[in-house]
C-alpha positions in Angstrom: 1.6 13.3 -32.6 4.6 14.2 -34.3 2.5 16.5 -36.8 0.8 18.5 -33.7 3.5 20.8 -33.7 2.8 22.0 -37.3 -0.7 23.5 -36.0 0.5 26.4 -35.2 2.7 27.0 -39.1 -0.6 26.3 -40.7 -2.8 28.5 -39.2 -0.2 31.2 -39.6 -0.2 30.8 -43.2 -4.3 30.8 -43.0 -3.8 34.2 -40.6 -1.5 35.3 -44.0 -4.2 34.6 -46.4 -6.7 36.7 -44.8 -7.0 37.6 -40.2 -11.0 36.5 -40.6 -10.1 33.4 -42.1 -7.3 33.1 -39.6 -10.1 34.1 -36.7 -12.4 31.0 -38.0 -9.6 28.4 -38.5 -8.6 29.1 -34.6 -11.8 29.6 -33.3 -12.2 25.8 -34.7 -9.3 25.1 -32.9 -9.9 25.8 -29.6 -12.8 24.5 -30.1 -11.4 21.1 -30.8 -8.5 21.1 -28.0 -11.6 22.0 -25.4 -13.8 18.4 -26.5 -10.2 16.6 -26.2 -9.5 17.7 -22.6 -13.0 16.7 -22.2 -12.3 13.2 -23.5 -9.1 13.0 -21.7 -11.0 13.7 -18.6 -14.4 11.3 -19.3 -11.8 8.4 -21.0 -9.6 8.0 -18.0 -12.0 6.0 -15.7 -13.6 3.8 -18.3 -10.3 2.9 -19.8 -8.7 2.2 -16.3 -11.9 0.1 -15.7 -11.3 -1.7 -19.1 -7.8 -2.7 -18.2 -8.9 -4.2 -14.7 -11.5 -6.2 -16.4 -9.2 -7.2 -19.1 -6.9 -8.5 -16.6 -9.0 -10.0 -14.5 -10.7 -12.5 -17.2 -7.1 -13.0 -18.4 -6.2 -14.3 -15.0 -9.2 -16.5 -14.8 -8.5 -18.2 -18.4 -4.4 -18.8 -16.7 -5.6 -20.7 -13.7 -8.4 -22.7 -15.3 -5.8 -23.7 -17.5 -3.0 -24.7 -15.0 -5.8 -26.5 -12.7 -8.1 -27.9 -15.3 -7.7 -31.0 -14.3 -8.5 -30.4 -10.6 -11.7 -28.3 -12.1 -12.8 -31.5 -13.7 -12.3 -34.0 -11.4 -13.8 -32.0 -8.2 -17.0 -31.1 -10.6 -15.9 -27.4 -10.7 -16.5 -27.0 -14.0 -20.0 -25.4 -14.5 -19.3 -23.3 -11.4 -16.1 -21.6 -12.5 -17.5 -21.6 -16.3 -20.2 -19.2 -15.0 -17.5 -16.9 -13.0 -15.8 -16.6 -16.4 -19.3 -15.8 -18.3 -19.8 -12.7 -15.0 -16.2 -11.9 -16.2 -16.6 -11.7 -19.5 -20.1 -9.9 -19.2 -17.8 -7.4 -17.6 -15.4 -6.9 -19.6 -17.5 -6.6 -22.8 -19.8 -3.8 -20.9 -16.1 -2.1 -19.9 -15.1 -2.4 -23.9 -18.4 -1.3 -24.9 -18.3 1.8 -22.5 -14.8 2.5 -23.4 -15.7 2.6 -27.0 -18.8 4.4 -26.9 -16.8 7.0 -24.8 -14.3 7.7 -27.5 -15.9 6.7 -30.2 -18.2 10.0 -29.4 -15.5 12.1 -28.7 -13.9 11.2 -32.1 -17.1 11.7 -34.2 -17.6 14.4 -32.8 -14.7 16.2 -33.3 -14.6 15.0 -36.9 -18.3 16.6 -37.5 -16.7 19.8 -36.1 -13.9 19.8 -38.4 -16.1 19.1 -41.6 -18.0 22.0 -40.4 -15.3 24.0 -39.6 -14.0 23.1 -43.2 -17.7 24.0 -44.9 -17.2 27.4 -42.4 -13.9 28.2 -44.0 -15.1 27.8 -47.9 -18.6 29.8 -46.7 -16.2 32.4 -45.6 -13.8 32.4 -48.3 -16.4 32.6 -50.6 -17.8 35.5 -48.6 -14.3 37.4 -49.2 -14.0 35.9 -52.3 -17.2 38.1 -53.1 -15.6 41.2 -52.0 -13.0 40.8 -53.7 -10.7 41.0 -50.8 -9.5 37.5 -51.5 -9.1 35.2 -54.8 -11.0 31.6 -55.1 -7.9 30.2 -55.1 -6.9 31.6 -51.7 -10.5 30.0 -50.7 -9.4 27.2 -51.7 -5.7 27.4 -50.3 -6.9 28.4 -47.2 -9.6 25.3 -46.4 -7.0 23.0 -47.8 -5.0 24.9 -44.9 -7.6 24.3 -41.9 -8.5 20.5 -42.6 -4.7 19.9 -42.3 -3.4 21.5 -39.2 -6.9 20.0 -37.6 -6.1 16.6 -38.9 -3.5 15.1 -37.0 -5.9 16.0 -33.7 -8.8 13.9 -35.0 -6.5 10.8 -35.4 -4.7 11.4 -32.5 -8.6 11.3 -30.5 -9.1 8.5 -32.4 -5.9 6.6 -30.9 -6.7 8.0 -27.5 -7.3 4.7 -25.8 -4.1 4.1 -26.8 -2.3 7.4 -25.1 -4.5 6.7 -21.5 -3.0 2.7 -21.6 0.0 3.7 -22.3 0.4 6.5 -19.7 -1.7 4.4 -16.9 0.7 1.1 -18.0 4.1 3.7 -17.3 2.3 4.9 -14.3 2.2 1.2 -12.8 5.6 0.8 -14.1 6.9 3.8 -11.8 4.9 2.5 -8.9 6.5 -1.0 -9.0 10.0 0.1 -9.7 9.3 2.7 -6.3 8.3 -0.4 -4.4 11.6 -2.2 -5.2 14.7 -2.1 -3.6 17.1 0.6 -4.8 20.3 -1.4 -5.6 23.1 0.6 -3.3 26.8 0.3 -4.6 28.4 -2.5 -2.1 31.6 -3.7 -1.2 31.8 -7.5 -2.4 33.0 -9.4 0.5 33.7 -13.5 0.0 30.0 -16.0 -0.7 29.7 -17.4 3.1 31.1 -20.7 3.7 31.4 -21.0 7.4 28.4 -19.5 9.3 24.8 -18.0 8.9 23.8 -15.8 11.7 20.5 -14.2 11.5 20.0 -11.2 14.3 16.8 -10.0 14.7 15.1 -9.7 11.3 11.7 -9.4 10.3 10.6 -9.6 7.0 7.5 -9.5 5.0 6.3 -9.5 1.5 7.6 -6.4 -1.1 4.8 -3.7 -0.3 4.0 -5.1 2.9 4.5 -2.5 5.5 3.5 -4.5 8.2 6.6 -7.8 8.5 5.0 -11.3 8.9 8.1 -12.3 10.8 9.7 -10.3 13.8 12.6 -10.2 15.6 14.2 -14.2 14.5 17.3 -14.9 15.6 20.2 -18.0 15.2 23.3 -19.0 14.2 24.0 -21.7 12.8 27.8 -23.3 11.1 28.7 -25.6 8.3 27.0 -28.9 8.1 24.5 -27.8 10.7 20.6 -29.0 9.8 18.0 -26.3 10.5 14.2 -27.4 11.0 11.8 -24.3 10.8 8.4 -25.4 12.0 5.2 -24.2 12.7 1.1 -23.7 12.6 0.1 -22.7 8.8 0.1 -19.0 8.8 3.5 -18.2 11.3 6.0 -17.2 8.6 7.9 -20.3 8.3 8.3 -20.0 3.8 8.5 -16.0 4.6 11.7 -16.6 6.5 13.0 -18.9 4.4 12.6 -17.0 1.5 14.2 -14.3 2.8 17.1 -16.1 4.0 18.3 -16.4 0.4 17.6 -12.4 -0.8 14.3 -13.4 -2.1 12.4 -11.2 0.4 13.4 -7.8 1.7 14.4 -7.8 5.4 12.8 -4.8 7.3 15.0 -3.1 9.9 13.7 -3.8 12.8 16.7 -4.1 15.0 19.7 -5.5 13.4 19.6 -6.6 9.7 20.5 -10.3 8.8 24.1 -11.1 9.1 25.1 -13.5 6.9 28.8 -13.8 8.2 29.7 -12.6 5.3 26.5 -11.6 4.0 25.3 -12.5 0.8 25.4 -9.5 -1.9 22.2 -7.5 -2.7 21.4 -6.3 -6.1 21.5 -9.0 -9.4 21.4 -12.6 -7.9 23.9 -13.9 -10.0 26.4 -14.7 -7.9 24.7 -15.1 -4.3 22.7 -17.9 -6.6 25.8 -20.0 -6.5 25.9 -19.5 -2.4 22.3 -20.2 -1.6 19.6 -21.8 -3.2 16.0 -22.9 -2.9 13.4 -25.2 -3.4 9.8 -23.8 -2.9 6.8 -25.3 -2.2 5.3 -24.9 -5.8 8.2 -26.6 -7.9 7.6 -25.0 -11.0 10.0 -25.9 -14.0 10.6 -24.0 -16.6 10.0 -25.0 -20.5 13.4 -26.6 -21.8 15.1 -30.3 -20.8 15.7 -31.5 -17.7 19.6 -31.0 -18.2 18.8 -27.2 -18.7 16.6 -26.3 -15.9 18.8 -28.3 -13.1 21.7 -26.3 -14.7 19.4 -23.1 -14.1 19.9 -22.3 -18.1 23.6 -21.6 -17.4 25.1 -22.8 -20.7 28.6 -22.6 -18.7 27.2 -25.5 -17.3 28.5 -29.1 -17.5 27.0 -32.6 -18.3 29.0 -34.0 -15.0 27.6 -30.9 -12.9 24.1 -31.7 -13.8 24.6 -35.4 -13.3 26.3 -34.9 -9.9 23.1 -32.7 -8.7 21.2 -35.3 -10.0 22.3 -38.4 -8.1 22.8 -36.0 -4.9 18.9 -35.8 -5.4 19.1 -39.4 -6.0 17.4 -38.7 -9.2 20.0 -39.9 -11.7 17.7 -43.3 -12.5 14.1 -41.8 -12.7 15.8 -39.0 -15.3 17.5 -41.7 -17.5 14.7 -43.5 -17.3 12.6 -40.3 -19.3 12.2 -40.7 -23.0 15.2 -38.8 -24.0 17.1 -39.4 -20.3 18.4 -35.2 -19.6 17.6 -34.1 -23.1 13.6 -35.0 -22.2 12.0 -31.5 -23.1 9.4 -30.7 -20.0 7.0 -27.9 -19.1 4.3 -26.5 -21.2 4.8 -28.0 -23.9 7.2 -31.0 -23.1 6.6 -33.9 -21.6 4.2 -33.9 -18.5 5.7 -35.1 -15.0 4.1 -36.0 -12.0 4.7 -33.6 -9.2 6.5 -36.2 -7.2 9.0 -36.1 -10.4 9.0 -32.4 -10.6 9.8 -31.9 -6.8 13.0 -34.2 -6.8 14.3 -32.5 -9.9 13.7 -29.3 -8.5 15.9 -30.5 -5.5 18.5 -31.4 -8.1 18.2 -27.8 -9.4 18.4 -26.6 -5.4 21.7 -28.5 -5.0 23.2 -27.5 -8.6 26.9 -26.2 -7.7 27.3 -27.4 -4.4 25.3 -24.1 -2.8 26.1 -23.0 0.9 22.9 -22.4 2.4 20.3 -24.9 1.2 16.4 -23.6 1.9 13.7 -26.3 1.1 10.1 -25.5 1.9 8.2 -28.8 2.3 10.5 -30.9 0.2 8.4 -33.9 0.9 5.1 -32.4 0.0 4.3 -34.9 -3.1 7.1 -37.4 -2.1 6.3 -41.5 -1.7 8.7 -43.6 0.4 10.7 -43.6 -2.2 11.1 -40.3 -3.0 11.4 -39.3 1.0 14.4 -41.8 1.7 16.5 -40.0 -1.6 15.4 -36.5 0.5 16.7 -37.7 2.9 19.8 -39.0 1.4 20.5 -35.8 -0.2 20.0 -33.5 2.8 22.3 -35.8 4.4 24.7 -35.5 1.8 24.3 -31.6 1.9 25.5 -31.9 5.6 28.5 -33.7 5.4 30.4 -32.0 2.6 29.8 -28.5 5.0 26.5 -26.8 4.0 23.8 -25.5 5.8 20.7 -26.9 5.1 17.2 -25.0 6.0 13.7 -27.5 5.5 10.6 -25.9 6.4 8.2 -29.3 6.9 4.9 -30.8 8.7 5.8 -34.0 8.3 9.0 -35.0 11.0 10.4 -37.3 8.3 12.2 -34.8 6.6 13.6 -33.6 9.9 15.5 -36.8 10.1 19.1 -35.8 9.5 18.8 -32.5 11.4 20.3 -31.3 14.3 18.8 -28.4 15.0 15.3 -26.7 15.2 13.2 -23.4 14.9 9.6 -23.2 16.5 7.7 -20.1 14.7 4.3 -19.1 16.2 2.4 -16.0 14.4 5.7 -14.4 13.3 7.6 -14.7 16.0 10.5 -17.1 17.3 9.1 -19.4 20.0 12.0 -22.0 20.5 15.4 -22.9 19.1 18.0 -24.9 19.6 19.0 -28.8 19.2 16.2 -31.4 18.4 15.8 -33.1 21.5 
């Protein structure tokens, strides 16, 4: 690309030589630059198309891989084998179209320029006949041609390359326009006394429609909220967005967090609020490191104190390596009951303010439900709020308080009676 420029210089020098050899050089040209805004035009779709497809049987292989086991033992296999062989069928006749599609394109335009080389030695030898040019300028002058035209035949044969590339940035500029525009705030104190919540509704990022409309409560240190609910009524929704991870849509009055936590990098509202989703997914390090959250400020006592707050102090020690055990990926494999309570370590890291857990008690035995309960407990009594989205009333135990959600909208709240 960075030899394009030089087209023009070159076919100067040819215009120098002789203007008829100049005339055929650019009539070659133009000639060329027409069949690449052809190709530009007929490369867009099928490249687009192979990208899809590309991702699509990427995101099959991910999932079979996460839920293999699941695949196996509820005789999915075969079934979900064959929706991989319809992908792949896909994306092979997407790869095939988009390589048939420029690989055209680029052999043509190289015919053209071999022809458009034999036209410039015909010529020359033409002039060369009437003596109005020497064999060396012939020569000069074809030597010339083939390399201003070069750098346009390999940069048609890398076109795939330019359409990803500018479809990739496009995609980039559509997701960076869908987020929130950080806005320059004043930083007021983390909360530590009160959460009030006035009329917010909230939804997924892109969503123009919120999932939840018009919830409102307040609630004060050591209070116990339950949110509950049919499946479907925006009971995770509001939680996430309780702690920054959604967008609230202004509707009404925006949440007041009294102070509210900052907007913008997470870093410090992540020592006020934390969360513990429904999926617990741990990241690929020791247990020490993702209770800690990677923070190598961190301290062994801090990670032990989350831990027996969790009341999961004895099942870690008990690990091969105790906090040093490496999990994830490519670590040692947990049960999800043991992946749940260390994610509720990781949740009460640092002592947080606001507390969010979103069916904490999903993958729990009796066991595990009591130290829930124990550490939700705990939460309470040394002042923070704590928010547990649940089906099951025993991890409404220690709470004093609930929410009733019906399709995205706040049905009932106030104490559990």
């Amino acid at each position: 690309m960075f030899d394009v420029p030089w087209l023009p210089f070159y076919l100067g020098i040819v215009f120098l030589f002789h203007p008829v050899l100049g005339l055929v050089a650019l009539s070659g040209a133009i000639i060329i630059s027409i069949l690449i805004g052809v190709n530009e035009a007929m490369s867009r779709s099928p490249v687009a198309e192979a990208n899809r497809q590309t991702s699509l049987r990427t995101s099959d292989v991910e999932i079979s891989q996460r839920n293999s086991e699941v695949m196996h033992a509820m005789g999915m296999d075969d079934v979900l084998a064959a929706r991989w062989a319809g992908r792949n069928d896909d994306y092979l006749t997407a790869q095939r179209r988009m390589a048939d599609r420029s690989g055209f394109f680029g052999t043509l335009i190289k015919t053209i320029r071999f022809v458009l080389q034999s036209a410039m030695l015909a010529t020359g030898a033409w002039l060369a006949i009437e003596q109005e040019i020497t064999p060396g300028v012939m020569i000069a002058s074809s030597i010339m041609t083939s390399r201003a035209l070069s750098p346009i035949e390999q940069a048609v044969a890398q076109w795939r390359g330019f359409v990803a590339c500018r479809q990739a940035l496009r995609r980039l500029r559509e997701g960076l326009a869908n987020a929130m525009a950080a806005q320059p705030e004043t930083e007021l104190p983390l909360p530590a006394e009160t959460l009030s919540v006035e009329s917010v509704s909230c939804g997924p990022y892109g969503s123009t429609t919120p999932f939840v409309r018009g919830a409102s409560f307040e609630l004060q240190a050591g209070d116990g909220l339950g949110i509950i609910g049919p499946s479907g009524s925006g009971k995770s929704t509001l939680a996430r967005a309780l702690v920054g991870v959604l967008p609230t849509h202004l509707a009404g009055k925006s949440a007041m967090m009294a102070p509210r936590f900052p907007s913008g990098p997470r870093s410090g509202a992540g020592n006020s609020s934390a969360i513990c989703p429904r999926t617990c997914q741990l990241f690929d390090g020791t247990v020490a490191e993702n209770i800690a959250r990677f923070r190598t400020e961190s301290s062994s006592q801090q990670v032990i104190e989350a831990a027996r707050l969790a009341d999961v102090h004895d099942l870690i020690v008990s690990l091969p390596e105790g906090y040093d055990t490496l999990i994830g990926r490519s670590g040692y494999a947990l049960s999800a009951g043991q992946s749940q309570r260390i994610a509720l370590a990781r949740a009460l890291y640092g002592n947080p303010f606001v507390v969010v857990l979103d069916e904490p008690n999903s993958n729990l035995d009796a066991e595990g439900e009591a130290a829930l309960t124990g550490a939700i407990k705990s939460a309470q009594q040394r002042g923070a709020i704590v928010v547990v989205i649940a089906h099951r009333p025993s991890a409404l135990a220690t709470l004093n308080k609930i929410l009733c959600l019906r399709q995205g909208q706040t049905v009932a709240f106030g104490p559990k009676g």
